[in-house]
N, C-alpha and C positions, 0 to 999 in steps of 0.2 A: 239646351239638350240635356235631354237626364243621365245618370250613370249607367244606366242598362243599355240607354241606346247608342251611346259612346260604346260601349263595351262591342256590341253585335258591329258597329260599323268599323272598328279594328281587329275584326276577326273572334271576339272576345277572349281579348290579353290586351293588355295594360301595363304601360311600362311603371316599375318596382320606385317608389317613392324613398331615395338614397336621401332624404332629409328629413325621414321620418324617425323621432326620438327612438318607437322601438326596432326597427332595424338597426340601426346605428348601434341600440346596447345590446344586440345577437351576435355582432360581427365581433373576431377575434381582435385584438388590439394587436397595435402592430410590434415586432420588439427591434431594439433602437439597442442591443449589444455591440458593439465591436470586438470582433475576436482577435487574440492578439498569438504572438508566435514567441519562443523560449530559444535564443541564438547562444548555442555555445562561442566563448571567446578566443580566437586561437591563443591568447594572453593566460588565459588561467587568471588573469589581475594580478599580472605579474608587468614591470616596469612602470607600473603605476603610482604616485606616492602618495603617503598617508593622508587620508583626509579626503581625497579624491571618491566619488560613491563608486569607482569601479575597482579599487583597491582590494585585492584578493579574489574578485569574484567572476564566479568562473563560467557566467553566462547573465543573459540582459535578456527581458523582456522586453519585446517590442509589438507595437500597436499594427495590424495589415492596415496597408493602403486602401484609401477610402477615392471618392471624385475629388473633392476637396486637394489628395494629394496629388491626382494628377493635373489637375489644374495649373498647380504650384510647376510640375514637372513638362509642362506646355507651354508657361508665361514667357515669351520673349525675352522682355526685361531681362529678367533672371538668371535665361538661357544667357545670355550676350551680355552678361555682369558677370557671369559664370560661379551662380551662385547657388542656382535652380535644387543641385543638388544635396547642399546643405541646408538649404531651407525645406528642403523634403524630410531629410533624415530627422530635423529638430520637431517635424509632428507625428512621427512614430517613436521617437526615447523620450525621455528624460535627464539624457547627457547630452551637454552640448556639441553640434559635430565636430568641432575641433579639437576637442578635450580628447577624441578617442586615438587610439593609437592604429596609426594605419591599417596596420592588420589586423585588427575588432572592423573598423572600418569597413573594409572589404566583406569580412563575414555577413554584418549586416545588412549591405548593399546588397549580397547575392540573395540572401533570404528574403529579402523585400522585393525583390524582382521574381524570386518565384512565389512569394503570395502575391503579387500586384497580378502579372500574367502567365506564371506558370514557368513550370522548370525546362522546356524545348525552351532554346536560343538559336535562332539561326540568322546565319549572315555570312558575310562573303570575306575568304582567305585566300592567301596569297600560298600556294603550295612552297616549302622550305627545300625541294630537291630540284623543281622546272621552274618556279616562279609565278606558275599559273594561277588565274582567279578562279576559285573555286567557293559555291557554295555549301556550305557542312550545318547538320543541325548536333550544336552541343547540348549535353544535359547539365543542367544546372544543379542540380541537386548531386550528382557525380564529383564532388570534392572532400580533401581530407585536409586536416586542421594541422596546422607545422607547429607545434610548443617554441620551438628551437632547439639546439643542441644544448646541453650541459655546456657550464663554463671551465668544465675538469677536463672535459672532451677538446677543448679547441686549444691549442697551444697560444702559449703568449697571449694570452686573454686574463684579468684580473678583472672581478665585480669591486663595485664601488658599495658604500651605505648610503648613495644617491639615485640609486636605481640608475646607473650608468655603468661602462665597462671601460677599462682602460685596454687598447692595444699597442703591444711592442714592434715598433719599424727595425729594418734593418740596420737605420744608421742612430738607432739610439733614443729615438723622440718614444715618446709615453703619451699614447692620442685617446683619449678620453672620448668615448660617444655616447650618446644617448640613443632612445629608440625615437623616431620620428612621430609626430603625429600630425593632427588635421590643422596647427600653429602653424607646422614647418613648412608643410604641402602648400596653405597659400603663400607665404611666403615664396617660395620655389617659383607659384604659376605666374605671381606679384612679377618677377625679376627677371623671367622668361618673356615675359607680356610685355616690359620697359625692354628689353633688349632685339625684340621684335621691333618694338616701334621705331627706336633709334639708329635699326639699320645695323646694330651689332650682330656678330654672330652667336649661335647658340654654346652654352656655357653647362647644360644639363648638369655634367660632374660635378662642376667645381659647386654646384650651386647646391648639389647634394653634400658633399662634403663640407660644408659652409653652416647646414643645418646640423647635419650630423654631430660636427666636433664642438665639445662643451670646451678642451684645454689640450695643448700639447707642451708638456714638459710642465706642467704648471704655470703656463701663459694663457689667459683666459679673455685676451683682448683683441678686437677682432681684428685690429690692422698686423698682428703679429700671427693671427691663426689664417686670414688672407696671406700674407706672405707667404706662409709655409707649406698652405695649401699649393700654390705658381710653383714652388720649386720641388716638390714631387715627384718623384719620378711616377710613368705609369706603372710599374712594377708595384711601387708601394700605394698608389691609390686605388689598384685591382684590389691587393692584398687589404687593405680596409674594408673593400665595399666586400668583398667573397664574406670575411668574419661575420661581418653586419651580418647577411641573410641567411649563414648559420646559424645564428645567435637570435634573432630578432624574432617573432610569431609571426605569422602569417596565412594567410589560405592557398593551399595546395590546389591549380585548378587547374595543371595540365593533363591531355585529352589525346585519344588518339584520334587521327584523321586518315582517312584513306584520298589521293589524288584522283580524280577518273581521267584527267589524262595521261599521268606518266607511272600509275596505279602506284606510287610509293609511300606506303605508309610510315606515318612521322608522329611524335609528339608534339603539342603547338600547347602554351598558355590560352586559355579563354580568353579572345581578345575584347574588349571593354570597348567596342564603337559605340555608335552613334543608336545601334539597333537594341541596346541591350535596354534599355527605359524607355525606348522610342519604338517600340517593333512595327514595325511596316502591316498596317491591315490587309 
């Protein structure tokens, strides 16, 4: 059959030959950018030590999530190794996720969740006046950066030349902390995990204070800073933990909520479920 009569018995139109050399060099090439995002650090690169690539510096470029990372953010494995999420964060930076200090941490995490799906977060809360489950949609982009307080501001507080602080207890001990970062946290989840399994009960504090303390009194060994930690009083391990989150950087995400049952509005921290890298289609 010839060209013309091919043409009249499909109406004459003819479908477009996409493996012809010259269409192929008309069409625009595709572009293969990845845009990336500018995350201030609530750190300033501060608590960081020398040498370190976030030392001083007072914001991280980071790459937006692509399929590839959610992929990573889907893998079973992952999820249930409970790793998913630092193998996420390691293909958007160039610091590794443990190296960063929890609250850069956090900064990052929020900002990658709003370029991944956008700043609306919604999911379900437990009202803080009736108890009730309530749905709320928070903004994500609705946060402010905590430096921390001065060390001139917080009584009984002494900086170290270790990027660490000493605190003074009541009964005289000199408790050395450091700022936490993504080392201590699994260690935490590590010790939590094994005393889940073993049938112990949960140790949250002690296990925070464990990481926290670098020396008390100049005892830098840990069956002597375990001791010390047991005999505590709660008085003096409130008073630790309160300095720490004056002192420490962190992201400021608490939000106001209104109840629609018992209509009482409250402040709530942004709660970090299951919906916040997982949002429900």
């Amino acid at each position: 059959m010839s060209r013309n009569n091919e043409d009249r018995m499909s109406g004459g139109t003819s479908k477009p030959d996409t493996g012809s050399p010259a269409l192929a060099a008309s069409l625009a090439p595709l572009e293969f950018v990845r845009p990336t995002s500018i995350v201030a650090l609530p750190s300033g690169g501060r608590f960081y030590p020398e040498g370190h690539p976030l030392h001083g510096q007072e914001e991280i470029e980071m790459r937006q999530m692509t399929t590839a990372e959610e992929d990573i953010l889907m893998s079973r494995t992952l999820l249930k190794k409970g790793t998913a999420i630092d193998k996420f964060l390691a293909k958007l930076i160039d610091v590794h996720p443990s190296d960063l200090l929890l609250g850069d941490k956090n900064a990052i995490l929020v900002q990658a969740r709003i370029d991944g799906y956008g700043a609306e977060y919604v999911t379900n809360v437990q009202c803080p006046a009736c108890t009730a489950r309530i749905k709320h949609s928070f903004d994500l982009s609705d946060y402010q950066l905590f430096a921390g307080e001065d060390f001139s501001d917080v009584d009984g507080v002494t900086p170290t030349e270790r990027q660490t602080f000493i605190i003074s207890l009541d009964n005289g001990w000199e408790v050395e902390v450091c700022a936490l970062n993504g080392h201590h946290e699994k260690a935490m989840s590590k010790a939590s995990a094994a005393r889940q399994k073993n049938g112990m009960p949960e140790a949250s504090i002690q296990e925070q204070l464990r990481n926290m303390i670098v020396s008390i009194s100049g005892h830098t060994d840990n069956s002597t800073i375990n001791k010390a930690i047991s005999h505590m009083t709660g008085k003096q391990s409130k008073h630790l933990r309160e300095v720490y989150q004056r002192i420490i950087p962190n992201v400021d995400m608490k939000q106001e909520i209104t109840c629609h049952e018992c209509y009482n509005t409250s402040e709530m921290e942004v709660p970090l479920t299951a919906d916040f890298f997982w949002p429900r289609q």
